[in-house]
C-alpha positions in Angstrom: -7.1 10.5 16.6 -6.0 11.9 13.3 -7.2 14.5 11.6 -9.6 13.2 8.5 -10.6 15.0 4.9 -12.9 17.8 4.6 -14.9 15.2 2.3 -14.6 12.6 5.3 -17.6 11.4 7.1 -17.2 11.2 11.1 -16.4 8.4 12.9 -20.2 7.7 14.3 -21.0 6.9 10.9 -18.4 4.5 10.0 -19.7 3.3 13.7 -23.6 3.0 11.6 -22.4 1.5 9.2 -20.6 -1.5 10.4 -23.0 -1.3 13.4 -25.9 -1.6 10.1 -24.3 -4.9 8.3 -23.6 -8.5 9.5 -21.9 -9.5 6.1 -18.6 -8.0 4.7 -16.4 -7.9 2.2 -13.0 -6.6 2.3 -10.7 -6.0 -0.3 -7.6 -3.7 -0.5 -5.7 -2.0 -3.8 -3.9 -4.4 -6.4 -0.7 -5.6 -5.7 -0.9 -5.0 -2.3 1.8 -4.2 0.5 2.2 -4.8 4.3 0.3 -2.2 5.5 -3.4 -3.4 2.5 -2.7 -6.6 3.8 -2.3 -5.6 7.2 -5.4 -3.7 7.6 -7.1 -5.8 5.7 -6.7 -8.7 8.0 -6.7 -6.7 10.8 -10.3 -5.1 10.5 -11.3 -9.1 9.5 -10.3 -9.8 12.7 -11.8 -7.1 14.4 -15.1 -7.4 12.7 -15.3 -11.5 13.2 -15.0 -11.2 17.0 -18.0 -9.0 16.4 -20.0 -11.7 15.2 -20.0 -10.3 12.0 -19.1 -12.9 8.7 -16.1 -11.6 7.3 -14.9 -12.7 3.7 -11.3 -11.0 2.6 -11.3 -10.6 -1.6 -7.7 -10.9 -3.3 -6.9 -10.8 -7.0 -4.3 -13.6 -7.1 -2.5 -15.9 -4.3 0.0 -14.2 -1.9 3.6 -13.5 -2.9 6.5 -15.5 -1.4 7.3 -11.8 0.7 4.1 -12.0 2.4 3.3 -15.8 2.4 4.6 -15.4 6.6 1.0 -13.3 6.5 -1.2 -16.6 5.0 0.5 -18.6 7.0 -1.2 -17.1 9.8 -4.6 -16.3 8.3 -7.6 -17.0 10.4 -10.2 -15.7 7.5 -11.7 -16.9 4.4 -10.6 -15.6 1.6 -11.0 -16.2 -1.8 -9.8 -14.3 -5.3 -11.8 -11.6 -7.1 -12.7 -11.9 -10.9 -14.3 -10.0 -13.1 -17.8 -12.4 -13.1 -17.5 -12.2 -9.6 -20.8 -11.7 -7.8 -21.8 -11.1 -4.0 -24.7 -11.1 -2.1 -27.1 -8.6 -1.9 -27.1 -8.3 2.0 -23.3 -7.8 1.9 -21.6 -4.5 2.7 -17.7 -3.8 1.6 -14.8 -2.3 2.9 -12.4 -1.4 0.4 -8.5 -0.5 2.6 -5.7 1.5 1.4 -7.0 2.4 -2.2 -7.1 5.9 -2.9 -9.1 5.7 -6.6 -11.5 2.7 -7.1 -9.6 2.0 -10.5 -6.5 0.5 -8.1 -9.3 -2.4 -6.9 -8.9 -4.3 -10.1 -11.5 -6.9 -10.9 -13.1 -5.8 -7.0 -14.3 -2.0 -8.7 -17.1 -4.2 -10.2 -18.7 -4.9 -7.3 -18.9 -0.9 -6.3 -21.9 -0.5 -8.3 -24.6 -2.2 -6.2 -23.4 -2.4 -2.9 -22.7 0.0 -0.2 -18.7 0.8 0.5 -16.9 2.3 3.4 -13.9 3.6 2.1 -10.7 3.7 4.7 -7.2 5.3 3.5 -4.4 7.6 4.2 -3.5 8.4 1.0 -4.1 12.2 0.3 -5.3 12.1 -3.4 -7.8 9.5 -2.0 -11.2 10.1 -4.7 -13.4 9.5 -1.6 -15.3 6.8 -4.0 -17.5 5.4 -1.1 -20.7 6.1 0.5 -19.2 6.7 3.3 -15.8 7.6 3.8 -13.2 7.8 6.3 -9.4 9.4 4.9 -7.0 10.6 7.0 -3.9 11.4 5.1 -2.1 12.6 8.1 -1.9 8.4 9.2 1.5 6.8 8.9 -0.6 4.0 7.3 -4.1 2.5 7.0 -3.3 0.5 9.6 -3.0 3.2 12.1 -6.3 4.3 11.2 -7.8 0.8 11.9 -6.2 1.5 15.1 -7.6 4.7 16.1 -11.4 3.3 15.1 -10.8 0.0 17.3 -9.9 2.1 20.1 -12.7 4.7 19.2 -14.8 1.7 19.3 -13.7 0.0 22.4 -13.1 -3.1 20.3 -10.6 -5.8 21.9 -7.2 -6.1 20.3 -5.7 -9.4 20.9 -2.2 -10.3 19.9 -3.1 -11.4 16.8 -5.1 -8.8 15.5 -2.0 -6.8 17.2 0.4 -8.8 15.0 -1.2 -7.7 11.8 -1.5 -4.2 12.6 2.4 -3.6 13.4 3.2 -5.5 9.8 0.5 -2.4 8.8 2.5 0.0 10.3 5.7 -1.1 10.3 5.5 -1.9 6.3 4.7 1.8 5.3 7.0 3.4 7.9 10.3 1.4 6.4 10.0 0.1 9.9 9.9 3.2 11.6 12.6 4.9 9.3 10.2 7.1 7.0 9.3 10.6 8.1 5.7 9.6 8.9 7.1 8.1 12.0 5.8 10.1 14.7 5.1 9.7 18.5 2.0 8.5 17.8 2.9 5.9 15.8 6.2 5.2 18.5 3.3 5.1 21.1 0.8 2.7 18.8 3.9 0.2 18.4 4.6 -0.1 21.9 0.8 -0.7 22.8 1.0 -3.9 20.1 4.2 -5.0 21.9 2.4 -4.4 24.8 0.2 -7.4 23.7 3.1 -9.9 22.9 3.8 -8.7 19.6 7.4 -9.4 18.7 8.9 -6.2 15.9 11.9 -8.3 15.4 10.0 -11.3 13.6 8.1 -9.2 11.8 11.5 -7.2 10.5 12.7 -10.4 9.4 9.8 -11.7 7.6 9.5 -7.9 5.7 13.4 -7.0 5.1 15.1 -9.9 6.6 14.5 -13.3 4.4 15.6 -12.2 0.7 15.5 -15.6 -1.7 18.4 -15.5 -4.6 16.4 -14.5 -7.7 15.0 -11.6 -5.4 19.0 -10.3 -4.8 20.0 -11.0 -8.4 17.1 -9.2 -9.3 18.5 -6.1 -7.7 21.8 -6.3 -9.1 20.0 -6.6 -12.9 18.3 -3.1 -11.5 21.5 -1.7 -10.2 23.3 -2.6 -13.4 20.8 -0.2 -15.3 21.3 2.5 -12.3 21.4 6.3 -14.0 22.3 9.5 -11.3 21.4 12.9 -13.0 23.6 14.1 -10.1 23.0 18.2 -11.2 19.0 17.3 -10.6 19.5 14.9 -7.2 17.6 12.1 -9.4 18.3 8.7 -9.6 16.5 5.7 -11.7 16.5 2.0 -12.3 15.0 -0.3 -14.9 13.9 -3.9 -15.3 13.2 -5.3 -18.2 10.8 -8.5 -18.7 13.3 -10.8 -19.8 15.2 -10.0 -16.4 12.2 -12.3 -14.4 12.1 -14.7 -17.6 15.7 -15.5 -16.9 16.3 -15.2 -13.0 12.6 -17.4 -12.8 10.9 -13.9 -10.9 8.1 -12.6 -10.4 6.8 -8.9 -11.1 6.0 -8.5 -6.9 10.0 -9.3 -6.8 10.6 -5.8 -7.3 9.1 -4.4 -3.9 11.7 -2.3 -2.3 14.1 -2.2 -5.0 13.1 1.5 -5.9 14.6 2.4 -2.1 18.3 1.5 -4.0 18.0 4.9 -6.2 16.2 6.9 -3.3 18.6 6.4 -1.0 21.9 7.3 -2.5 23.9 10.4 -1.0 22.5 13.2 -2.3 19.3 12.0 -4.1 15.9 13.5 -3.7 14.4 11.1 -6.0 15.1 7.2 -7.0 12.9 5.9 -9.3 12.0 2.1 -10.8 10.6 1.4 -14.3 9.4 -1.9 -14.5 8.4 -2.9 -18.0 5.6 -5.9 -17.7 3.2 -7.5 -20.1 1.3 -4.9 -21.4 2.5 -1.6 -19.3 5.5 0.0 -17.6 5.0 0.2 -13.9 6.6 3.1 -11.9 7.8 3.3 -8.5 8.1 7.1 -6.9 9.9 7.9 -3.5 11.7 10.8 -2.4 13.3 11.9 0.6 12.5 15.6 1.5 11.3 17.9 -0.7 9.6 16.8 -3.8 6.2 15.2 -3.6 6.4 12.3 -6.2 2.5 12.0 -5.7 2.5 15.1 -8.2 4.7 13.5 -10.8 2.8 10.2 -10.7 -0.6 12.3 -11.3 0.7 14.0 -14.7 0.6 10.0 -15.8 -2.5 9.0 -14.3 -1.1 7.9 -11.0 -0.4 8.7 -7.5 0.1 8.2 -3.8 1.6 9.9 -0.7 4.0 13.1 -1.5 7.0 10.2 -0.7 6.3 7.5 -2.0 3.7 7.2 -5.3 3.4 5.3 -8.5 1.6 5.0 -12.0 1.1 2.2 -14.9 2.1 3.8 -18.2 0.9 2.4 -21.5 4.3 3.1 -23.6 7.3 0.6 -24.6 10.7 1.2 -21.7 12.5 3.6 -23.1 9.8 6.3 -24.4 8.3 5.9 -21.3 11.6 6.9 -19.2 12.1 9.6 -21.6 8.6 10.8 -20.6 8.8 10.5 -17.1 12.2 11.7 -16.3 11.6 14.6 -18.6 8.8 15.3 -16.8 10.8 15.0 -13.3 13.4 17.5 -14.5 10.8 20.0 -15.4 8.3 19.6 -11.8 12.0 19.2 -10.1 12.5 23.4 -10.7 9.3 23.7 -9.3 10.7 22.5 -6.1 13.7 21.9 -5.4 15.0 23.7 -2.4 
């Protein structure tokens, strides 16, 4: 297994916990990717062939990228509000959220209930009565893993199925540099069990709709390379998804454009929605965007972070970029 925080609590006691409860919640950060959804789904699973009742709390419906993942959804689920209320006698689990803020409407429910907190992010705020972080996990997923095979829990190919979209999701399908054996070895376990990687690349990277391809050529029309500081940045504004008929999840990915042109450390998205600009951090080697996104009240993984700023577009690319530039001296190698 991974190693886990100082601030962690051991894995007996996330076993006394579940062990403890027969009702769950489990909700995952806002907006969520492959590998919240993944886990999420995943440790439903898990605990439902437990016996236990299992309830999975979104904020709004699935996205067209991941409506392959409700298509095969074998929980209840329902969508979080800010009146809503749960039962006393239920426990939750909150998945791949590093600060309780990133749970939405769900950071309500924090107050009078007990929360196990599971996450690899390493600016996690350990927010739970009991946590379990482990930053050195390629994902969340990969810590559900670890704790099914801790617990001698059964993984069947479905439950199988959702953690490889886990997994897969936050390694860029094993391109990132949190691929390691371990997570080489975790794959091949899944496939093991009839998983098949190749549907699963489709239905993450392989099915693009129009608007989601002109969508990246708006972005790519707005590209900037400060070539001298190995930085590269995109924007979109609103009236881009009034016009191509998009939605604000259409952007998932698009940040990867910037990060991964020749001789970039950084590629970075502004995203200007209703009542914010939403950033999208990811470098390739040396700088840890996770730091950047912090000076505005974000963060993330040293590779790949974010943060919601409340300016109009341009101030707020001034802001951040100047702000790259100056942390970019720091460390650039």
């Amino acid at each position: 297994m991974k190693k886990i925080t100082n601030k962690s609590n051991n894995i007996s006691q996330v076993a006394k916990y579940i062990a403890a409860w027969d009702s769950f919640i489990l909700i995952g950060h806002e907006d969520p990717d492959g590998d919240c959804l993944g886990s999420v789904f995943s440790l439903g699973l898990l605990l439902k062939n437990l016996d236990k009742k299992v309830k999975v709390g979104l904020y709004k419906p699935l996205n067209n990228k991941y409506s392959f993942i409700k298509n095969n959804l074998e929980l209840d689920y329902f969508i979080v509000e800010e009146t809503t209320e749960i039962k006393e006698d239920t426990a939750i689990i909150a998945l791949d959220s590093s600060d309780s803020e990133r749970l939405g409407p769900a950071k309500n429910l924090l107050q009078n209930h007990k929360i196990l907190n599971i996450d690899h992010h390493i600016d996690n705020k350990h927010f739970g009565d009991i946590n379990y972080v482990s930053p050195d996990s390629a994902a969340t997923g990969q810590i559900i893993y670890d704790i099914a095979d801790y617990m001698s829990w059964d993984i069947n190919k479905t439950i199988a199925y959702y953690l490889a979209v886990a997994v897969l999701a936050d390694t860029g399908f094993l391109r990132y540099s949190n691929t390691d054996r371990s997570v080489i070895q975790m794959i091949d376990q899944l496939m093991a069990k009839g998983v098949n990687i190749y549907e699963i690349n489709r239905d993450l990277y392989g099915k693009e709709k129009p608007k989601n391809l002109k969508l990246i050529g708006r972005a790519l029309n707005n590209l900037t390379i400060l070539e001298d500081e190995k930085i590269a940045y995109l924007y979109l504004e609103k009236k881009d998804y009034e016009e191509l008929d998009a939605n604000f999840e259409d952007k998932e990915g698009i940040v990867n454009y910037a990060r991964d042109i020749d001789n970039i450390e950084v590629g970075i998205l502004f995203n200007e929605e209703d009542d914010r600009v939403k950033v999208s951090l990811r470098s390739n080697d040396y700088y840890p965007v996770n730091k950047l996104a912090a000076e505005f009240g974000g963060g993330g993984h040293p590779k790949a972070a974010g943060c919601g700023i409340n300016l109009d577009l341009k101030t707020a690319i001034e802001q951040v970029i100047s702000k790259a530039i100056e942390l970019n001296k720091e460390y650039r190698r």
